[in-house]
Each structure stands twice: as structure tokens, then as C-alpha cells.
C-alpha distance (Angstrom), angle and dihedral (degrees) to the residues before:
residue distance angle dihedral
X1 . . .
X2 4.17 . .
X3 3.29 114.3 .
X4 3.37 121.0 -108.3
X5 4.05 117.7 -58.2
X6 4.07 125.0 -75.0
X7 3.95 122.3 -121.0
X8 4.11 88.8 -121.3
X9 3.68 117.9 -154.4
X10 3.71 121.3 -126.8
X11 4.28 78.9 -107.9
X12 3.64 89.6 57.1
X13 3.67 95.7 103.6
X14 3.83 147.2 94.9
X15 4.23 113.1 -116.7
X16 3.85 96.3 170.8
X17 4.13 134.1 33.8
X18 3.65 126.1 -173.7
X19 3.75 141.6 -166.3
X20 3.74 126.4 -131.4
X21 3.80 101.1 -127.4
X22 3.97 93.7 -163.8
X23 4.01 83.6 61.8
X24 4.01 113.9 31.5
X25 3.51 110.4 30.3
X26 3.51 125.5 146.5
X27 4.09 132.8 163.7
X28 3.90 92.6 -148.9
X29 3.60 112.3 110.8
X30 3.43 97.5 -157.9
X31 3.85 88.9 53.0
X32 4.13 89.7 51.6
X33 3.59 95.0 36.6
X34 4.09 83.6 57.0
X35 4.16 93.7 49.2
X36 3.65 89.5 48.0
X37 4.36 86.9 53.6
X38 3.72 84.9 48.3
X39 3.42 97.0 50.8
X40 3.62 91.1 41.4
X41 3.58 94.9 65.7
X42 3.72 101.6 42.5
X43 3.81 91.1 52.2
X44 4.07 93.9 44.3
X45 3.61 94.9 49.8
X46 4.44 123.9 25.4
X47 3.82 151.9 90.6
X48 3.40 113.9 -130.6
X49 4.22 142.5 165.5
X50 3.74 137.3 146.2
X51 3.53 111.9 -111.2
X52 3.89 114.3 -145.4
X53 3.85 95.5 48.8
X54 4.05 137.4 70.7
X55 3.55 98.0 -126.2
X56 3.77 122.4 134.9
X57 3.58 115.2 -145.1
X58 3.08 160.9 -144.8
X59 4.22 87.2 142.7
X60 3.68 136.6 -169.2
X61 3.78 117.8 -131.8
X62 3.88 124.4 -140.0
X63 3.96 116.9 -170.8
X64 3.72 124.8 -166.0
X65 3.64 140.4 160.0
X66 3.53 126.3 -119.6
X67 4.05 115.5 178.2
X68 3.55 99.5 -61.8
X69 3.72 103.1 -12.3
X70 3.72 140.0 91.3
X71 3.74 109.7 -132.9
X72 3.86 111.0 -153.0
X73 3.46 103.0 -171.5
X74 3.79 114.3 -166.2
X75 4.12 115.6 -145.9
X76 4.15 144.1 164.8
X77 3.58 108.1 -87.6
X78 3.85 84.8 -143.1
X79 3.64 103.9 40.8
X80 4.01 105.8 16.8
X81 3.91 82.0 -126.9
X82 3.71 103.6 162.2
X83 4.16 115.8 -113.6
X84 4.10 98.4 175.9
X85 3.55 142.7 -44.2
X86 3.27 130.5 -151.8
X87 4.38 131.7 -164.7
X88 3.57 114.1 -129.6
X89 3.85 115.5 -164.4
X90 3.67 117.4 -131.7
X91 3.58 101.6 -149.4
X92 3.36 102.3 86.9
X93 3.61 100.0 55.0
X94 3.80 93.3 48.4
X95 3.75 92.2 97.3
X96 4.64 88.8 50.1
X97 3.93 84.0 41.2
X98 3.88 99.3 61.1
X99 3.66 89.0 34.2
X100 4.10 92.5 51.6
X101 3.72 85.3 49.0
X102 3.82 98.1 52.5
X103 3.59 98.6 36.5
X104 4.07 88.4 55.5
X105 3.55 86.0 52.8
X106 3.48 96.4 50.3
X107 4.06 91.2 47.0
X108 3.91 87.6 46.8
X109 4.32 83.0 57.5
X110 3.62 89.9 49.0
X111 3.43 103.9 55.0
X112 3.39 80.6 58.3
X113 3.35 116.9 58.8
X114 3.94 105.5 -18.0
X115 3.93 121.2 97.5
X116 3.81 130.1 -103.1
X117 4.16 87.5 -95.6
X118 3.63 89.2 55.3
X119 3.80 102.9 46.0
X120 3.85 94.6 49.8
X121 4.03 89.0 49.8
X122 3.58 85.3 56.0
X123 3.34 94.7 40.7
X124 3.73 90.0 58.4
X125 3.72 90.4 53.5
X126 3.56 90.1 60.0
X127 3.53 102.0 42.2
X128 4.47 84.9 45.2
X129 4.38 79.3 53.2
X130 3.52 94.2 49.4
X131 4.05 97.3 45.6
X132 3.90 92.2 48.9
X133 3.64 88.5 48.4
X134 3.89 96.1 47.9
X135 3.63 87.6 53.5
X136 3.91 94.6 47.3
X137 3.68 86.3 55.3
X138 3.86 102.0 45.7
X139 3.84 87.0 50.9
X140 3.91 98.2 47.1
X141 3.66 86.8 48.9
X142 3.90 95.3 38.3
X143 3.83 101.7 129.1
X144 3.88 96.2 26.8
X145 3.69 105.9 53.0
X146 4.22 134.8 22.2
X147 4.03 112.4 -148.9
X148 3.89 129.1 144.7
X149 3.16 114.7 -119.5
X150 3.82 108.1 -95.6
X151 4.25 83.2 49.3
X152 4.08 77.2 64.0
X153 3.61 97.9 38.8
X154 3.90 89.1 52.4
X155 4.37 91.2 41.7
X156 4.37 81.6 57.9
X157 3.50 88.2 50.7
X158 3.72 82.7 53.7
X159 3.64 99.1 55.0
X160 3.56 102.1 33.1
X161 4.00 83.4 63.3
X162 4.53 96.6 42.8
X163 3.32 92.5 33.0
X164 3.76 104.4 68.9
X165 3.84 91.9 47.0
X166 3.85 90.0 43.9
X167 4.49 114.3 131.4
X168 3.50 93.4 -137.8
X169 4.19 85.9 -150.2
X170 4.08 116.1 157.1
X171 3.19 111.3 -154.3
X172 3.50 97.8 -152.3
X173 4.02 100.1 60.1
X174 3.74 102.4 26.7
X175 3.88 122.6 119.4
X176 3.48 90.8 -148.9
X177 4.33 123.5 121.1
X178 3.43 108.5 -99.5
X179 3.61 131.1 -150.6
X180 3.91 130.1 -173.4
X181 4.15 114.1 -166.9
X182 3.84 104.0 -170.1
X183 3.88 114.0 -174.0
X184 4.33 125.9 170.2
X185 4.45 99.3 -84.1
X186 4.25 99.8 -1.5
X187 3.80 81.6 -118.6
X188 4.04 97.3 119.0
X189 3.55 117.2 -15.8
X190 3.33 106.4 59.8
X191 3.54 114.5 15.5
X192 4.15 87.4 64.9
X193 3.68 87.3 52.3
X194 3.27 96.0 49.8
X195 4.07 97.3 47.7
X196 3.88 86.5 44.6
X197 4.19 87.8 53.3
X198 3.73 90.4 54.2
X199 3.58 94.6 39.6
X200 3.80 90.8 50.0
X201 3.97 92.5 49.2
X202 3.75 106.5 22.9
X203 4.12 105.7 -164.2
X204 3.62 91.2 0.2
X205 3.73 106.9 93.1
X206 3.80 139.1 12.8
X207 4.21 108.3 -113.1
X208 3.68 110.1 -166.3
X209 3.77 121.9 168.3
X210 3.88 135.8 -170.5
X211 3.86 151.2 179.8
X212 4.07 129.3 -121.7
X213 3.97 77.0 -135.4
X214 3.29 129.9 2.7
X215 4.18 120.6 -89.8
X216 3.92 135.6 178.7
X217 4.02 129.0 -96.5
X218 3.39 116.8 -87.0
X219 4.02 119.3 -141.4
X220 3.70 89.1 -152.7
X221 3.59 88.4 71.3
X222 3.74 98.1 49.0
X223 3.41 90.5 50.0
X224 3.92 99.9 51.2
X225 4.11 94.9 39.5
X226 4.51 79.9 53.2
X227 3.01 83.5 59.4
X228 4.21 96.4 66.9
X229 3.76 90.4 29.4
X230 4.01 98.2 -90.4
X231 3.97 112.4 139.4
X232 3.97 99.5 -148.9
X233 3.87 94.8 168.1
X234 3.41 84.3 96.8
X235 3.74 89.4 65.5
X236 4.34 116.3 120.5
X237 4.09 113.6 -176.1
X238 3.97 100.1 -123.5
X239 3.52 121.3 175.4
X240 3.87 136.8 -145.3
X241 3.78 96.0 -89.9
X242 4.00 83.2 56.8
X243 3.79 95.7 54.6
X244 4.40 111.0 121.2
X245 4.18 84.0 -151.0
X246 3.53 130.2 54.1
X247 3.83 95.8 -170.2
X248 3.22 127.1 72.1
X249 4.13 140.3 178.0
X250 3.34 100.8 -148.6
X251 3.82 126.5 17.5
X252 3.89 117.3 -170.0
X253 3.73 113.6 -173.5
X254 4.23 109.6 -160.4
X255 3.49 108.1 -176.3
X256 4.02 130.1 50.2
X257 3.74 93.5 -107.6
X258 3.54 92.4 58.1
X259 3.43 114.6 80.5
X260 3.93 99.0 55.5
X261 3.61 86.9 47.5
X262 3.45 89.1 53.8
X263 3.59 93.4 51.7
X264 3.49 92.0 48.3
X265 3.83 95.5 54.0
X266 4.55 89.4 61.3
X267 3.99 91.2 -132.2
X268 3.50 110.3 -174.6
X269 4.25 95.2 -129.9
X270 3.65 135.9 172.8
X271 3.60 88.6 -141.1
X272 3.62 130.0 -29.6
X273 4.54 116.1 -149.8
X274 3.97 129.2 179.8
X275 3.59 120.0 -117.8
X276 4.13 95.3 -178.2
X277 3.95 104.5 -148.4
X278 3.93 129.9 -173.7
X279 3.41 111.1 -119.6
X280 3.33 108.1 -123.4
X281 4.26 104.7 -158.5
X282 4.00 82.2 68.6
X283 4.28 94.1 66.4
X284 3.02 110.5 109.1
X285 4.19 123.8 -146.2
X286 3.50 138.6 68.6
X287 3.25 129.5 -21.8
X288 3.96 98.3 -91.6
X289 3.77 90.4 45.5
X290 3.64 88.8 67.0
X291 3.50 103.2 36.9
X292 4.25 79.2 60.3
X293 3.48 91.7 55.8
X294 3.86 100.6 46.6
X295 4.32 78.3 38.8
X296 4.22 83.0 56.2
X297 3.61 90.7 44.4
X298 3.44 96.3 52.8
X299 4.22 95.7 51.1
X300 3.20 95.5 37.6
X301 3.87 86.3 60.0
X302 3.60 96.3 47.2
X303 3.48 102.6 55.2
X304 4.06 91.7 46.9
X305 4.05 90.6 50.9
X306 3.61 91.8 43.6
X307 4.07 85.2 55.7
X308 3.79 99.8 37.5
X309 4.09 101.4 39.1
X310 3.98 97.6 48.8
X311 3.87 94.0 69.2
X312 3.54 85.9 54.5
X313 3.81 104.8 38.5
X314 3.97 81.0 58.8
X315 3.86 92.9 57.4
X316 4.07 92.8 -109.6
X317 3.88 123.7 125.7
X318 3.72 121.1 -37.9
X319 3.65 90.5 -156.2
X320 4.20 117.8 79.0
């Protein structure tokens, strides 16, 4: 059983989560429109703080899937420097999972057409899912990570809703082309190339992106990649010291610090080219100015990727 329960600090809490879009993706948006809920009401509402490190919150929370493991990846708010991260096997909530699923189904039905009686006895089954859950997570992460328990019944409300929609992809053994786009912070650059790449060839390649050091989200690029239907809230700055793979098919390095950084870092690469790319955060000008530029930076991306990747989605040469 968990121990008994931490003092928390008013600190102890998560303000941000984000989703690793190499690993839950999904087009649906009904399925994105229920993450966002989920993530909603963990971040409104929780207490929250790793457990074997001295770091004072508050603390971003990255979530990816790995195989058969949640990853929750622990981070800076400010910086997206890591603090811990800790792998969380799936397998023993597969059994709560399936039953969350068809109990919220049969609660949906109820409201419907079932009476008042009915909807709270269902109702009690979820809430008796959720508490056994909550408790199955706090003790599988006892040692690792501190939450209350509704922090943990709101995290399995979390996975129960990536988790089905998860590509289970490892890096390390999959046959898929590969591409690395490695910019200075993995603010801008390179994490809008790398969303456009999987967007362009859902399935068909592996789009990873990275910083020479690590840099903050920038709102101008959720805003612009809305604007074609790309959801980059999901979007963590990692750099290359992060990256799961070490080889690569295709590097593309997009800002002048790159390429010796690059270098540095011993990637095993097919082949590695420079697209040199303005950065757009340094425009300066009013507010529609910049949005052009990022707006510029974004198409101008698009249509090079969609000429440079398809020769190598198709298995022909990775050099031009």
C-alpha cells in the first residue's frame, strides 16, 4: 500500500501536460478534443511532486508511450529541463482500462434513456473503477512520484483516453525511414517540420525533432499549425542528448548552429543536408507581421518536405 500521505507544498502541482506526438497521435477530433478534457481537469485541479529528487515545483508533465509503458516524463514548466521520469507498465491496468471504457459507455446510455436509479448505480461503478485505479497507480509509482489521490484518479483518466490511440512504434527496431530535424532550442524550426513530416506521411516515416539546447514553446506556432489542422500543444522542446535513437536516415539541420552540433552529437545518419531557415520568433513588428513570418515558415517547409521525403518514403535514394 502507499505509505502514508506527503505534507505537499502549495508548488507541489502540475500547470502544463503534453503529448508525445511521435507516440499518440490521432486525426480524430473527437479523440483530441477528449485528451485536451482530460488534461484539462488534471491541470485545473491536483497536487503533484516527484519523489526521489529536490526539485521545487510547479512542473510540466510530458507523457509518451514506449511499447507497453507509459512514460511520464517530469520537466520545468519554464525551461522543459528534465526533473525525472519514470516507466509505468500498462499491464496491470488492462483489466481497470477495458472496464473504464465500458462502464463510460454504459453511463453515456444511461443518461440517455435510463432513470435517475439507474444512472447513479452506474455512476457508482465508475466512480468504484476510478478509486481502485487511483490507488493502483499511487502504489506502482510509490517511490517515484507524490500525488493525492484525485491527482491519480484524474492522471487514469489521462491514460485511459491516450492510451487506446497510442502507435506503439520503437524506435530502435522499426523498419521505418527515419528523419531527425535538429534546429538551435526545438522551439520553431524543427518541431513544425517535424509535425508537418508526419502529417504529410501519416504511418509512413518516423519524424523526430530536437534542439542544440533546450528552449520553451512558442504560442505563435500553435496558433499558425491550427490554422491547417495540426494540434502542436502537444509539443515538449527535447534536445539531442534526449533522443531514444541514435541513428537516423535522414538528418536535416535548420538553423546555423546545427550542423556542428550535429557533428558533435556522433549520429549514426544516412546522410545529413542543410535547409538554412529564418527563425521566425526573432521578426520584429506587430503582431500580424510575425504571425506572416512563422505563416512563411511554415509553407515554405511544406512544400520542400513534400519534395525531399517522397523519394525516400518510396525506398529510393536518400541522397538528392
Amino acid at each position: 500500500m502507499v505509505s502514508g500521505p506527503r505534507e505537499f507544498e502549495p508548488t507541489d502541482r502540475v500547470v502544463a501536460v503534453t503529448l508525445d506526438p511521435n507516440t499518440i497521435a490521432s486525426t480524430d477530433p473527437d479523440e483530441v478534443h477528449e485528451w485536451r478534457i482530460a488534461i484539462y481537469d488534471l491541470v485545473e485541479d491536483n497536487r503533484f511532486a516527484p519523489a526521489r529528487v529536490r526539485a521545487r515545483g510547479p512542473f510540466a508533465l510530458h507523457v509518451s508511450i514506449v511499447g507497453n509503458w507509459i512514460v511520464l516524463d517530469v520537466r520545468d514548466p519554464e525551461t522543459y529541463q528534465p526533473v525525472s521520469a519514470h516507466y509505468l507498465s500498462l499491464t496491470p491496468f488492462r483489466r481497470l482500462i477495458r472496464d473504464y471504457f465500458r462502464i463510460r459507455d454504459s453511463y453515456y446510455d444511461a443518461i440517455k434513456t435510463a432513470s435517475t436509479f439507474q444512472i447513479e448505480a452506474v455512476d457508482m461503478g465508475r466512480r468504484g473503477i476510478h478509486n481502485e485505479a487511483a490507488e493502483l497507480l499511487r502504489t506502482r509509482l510509490e517511490g517515484k512520484l507524490d500525488m493525492d489521490l484525485n491527482t491519480a484518479r484524474r492522471l487514469f483518466t489521462l491514460i485511459c483516453a491516450v492510451q487506446p490511440y497510442a502507435s506503439r512504434i520503437d524506435e530502435r527496431v522499426s523498419e521505418l525511414p527515419s528523419v531527425l530535424f535538429v534546429c538551435s532550442m526545438n522551439s520553431v524550426r524543427s518541431p513544425i517540420a517535424a509535425a508537418l513530416a508526419r502529417r504529410l506521411y501519416p504511418g509512413r516515416l518516423i519524424a523526430r525533432s530536437a534542439g542544440v539546447r533546450s528552449g520553451k514553446a512558442d504560442g505563435f506556432v500553435h496558433e499558425v499549425m491550427e490554422e491547417i489542422g495540426v494540434d502542436m500543444s502537444v509539443h515538449t522542446p527535447h534536445t539531442m542528448d534526449e533522443l531514444i535513437a541514435n541513428h537516423f536516415d535522414l538528418v536535416v539541420t535548420l538553423s546555423g548552429d546545427a550542423p556542428e552540433a550535429v557533428a558533435r552529437r556522433g549520429l549514426e545518419m544516412g546522410t545529413i543536408e542543410h535547409w538554412p531557415m529564418d527563425d521566425p520568433a526573432a521578426v520584429e513588428g506587430n503582431r500580424e507581421a510575425v504571425l506572416a513570418a512563422y505563416r512563411t515558415l511554415r509553407d515554405t517547409l511544406q512544400l520542400r518536405l513534400r519534395e525531399r521525403l517522397e523519394p525516400l518514403i518510396s525506398g529510393g535514394s536518400q541522397s538528392i
